[in-house]
C-alpha positions in Angstrom: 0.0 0.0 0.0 1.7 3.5 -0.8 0.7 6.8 1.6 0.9 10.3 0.8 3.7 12.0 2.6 2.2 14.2 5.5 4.4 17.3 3.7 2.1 17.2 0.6 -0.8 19.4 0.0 -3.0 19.2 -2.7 -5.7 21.4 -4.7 -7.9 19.6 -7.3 -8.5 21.6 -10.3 -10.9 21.3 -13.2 -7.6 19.6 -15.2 -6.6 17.7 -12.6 -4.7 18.5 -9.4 -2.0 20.5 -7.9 0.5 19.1 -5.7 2.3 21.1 -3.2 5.7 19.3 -1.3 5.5 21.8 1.7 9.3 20.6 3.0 10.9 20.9 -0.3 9.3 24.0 -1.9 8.1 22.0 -5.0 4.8 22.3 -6.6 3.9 19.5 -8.9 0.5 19.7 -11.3 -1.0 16.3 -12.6 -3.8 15.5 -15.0 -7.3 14.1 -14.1 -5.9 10.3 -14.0 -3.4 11.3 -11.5 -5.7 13.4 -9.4 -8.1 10.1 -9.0 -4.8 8.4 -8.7 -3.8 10.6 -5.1 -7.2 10.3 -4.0 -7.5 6.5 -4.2 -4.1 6.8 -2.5 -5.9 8.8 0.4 -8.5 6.6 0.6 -6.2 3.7 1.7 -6.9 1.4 -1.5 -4.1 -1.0 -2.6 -2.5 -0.7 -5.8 -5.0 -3.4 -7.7 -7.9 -1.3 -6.4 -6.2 1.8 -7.8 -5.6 -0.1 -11.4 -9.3 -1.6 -11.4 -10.6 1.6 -10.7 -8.4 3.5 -13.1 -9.4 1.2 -15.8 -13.0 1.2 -15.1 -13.2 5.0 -15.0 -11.3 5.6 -17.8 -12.3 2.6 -20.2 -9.0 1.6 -20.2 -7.4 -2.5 -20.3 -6.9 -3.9 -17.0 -2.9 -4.4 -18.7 -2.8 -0.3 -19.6 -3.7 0.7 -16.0 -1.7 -1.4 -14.5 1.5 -0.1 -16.6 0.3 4.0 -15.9 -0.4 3.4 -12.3 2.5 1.7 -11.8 4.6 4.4 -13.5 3.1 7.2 -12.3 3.4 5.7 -8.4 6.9 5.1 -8.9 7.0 9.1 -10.0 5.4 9.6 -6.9 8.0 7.7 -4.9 10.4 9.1 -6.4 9.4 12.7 -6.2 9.1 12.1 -1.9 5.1 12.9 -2.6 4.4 9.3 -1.6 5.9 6.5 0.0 5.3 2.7 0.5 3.9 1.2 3.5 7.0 0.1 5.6 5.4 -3.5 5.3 5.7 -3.0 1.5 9.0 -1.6 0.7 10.2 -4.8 -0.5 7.5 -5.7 -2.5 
């Protein structure tokens, strides 16, 4: 399960979100997708949640999803804006 660092702020918008790193001055903007994406996050749902949702919502393949979740979670990681659940840092 990935949280959302407790340094991030966010602000939906009608394109999407914007994404506000309070302890490292960055701002961040992300399309609709990603915006859902956070917001899942929040909500505590698991990464197959995320992807069935994702590709329900957006009439996407369950294969698709997977691969732009996945990518733009790693972004996330990457970025400090989210983190995996100690339990899960080796998964």
């Amino acid at each position: 399960m990935f949280q959302i660092s407790d340094s991030i702020r966010t602000t939906k918008t009608p394109e999407g979100a914007v994404v506000l790193d309070i302890r490292q001055n960055l701002i961040l903007t992300t399309n609709t997708v990603g915006a859902t994406i956070l917001d899942l996050i929040k909500q505590g749902h698991e990464e197959k949640q995320i992807v069935a949702e994702i590709s329900l919502a957006y009439e996407l393949s369950i294969e698709t999803a997977s691969a732009d979740v996945r990518d733009f979670l790693e972004c996330l990681v990457a970025r400090g804006v989210a983190f995996r659940s100690p339990d899960q840092k080796n998964a």
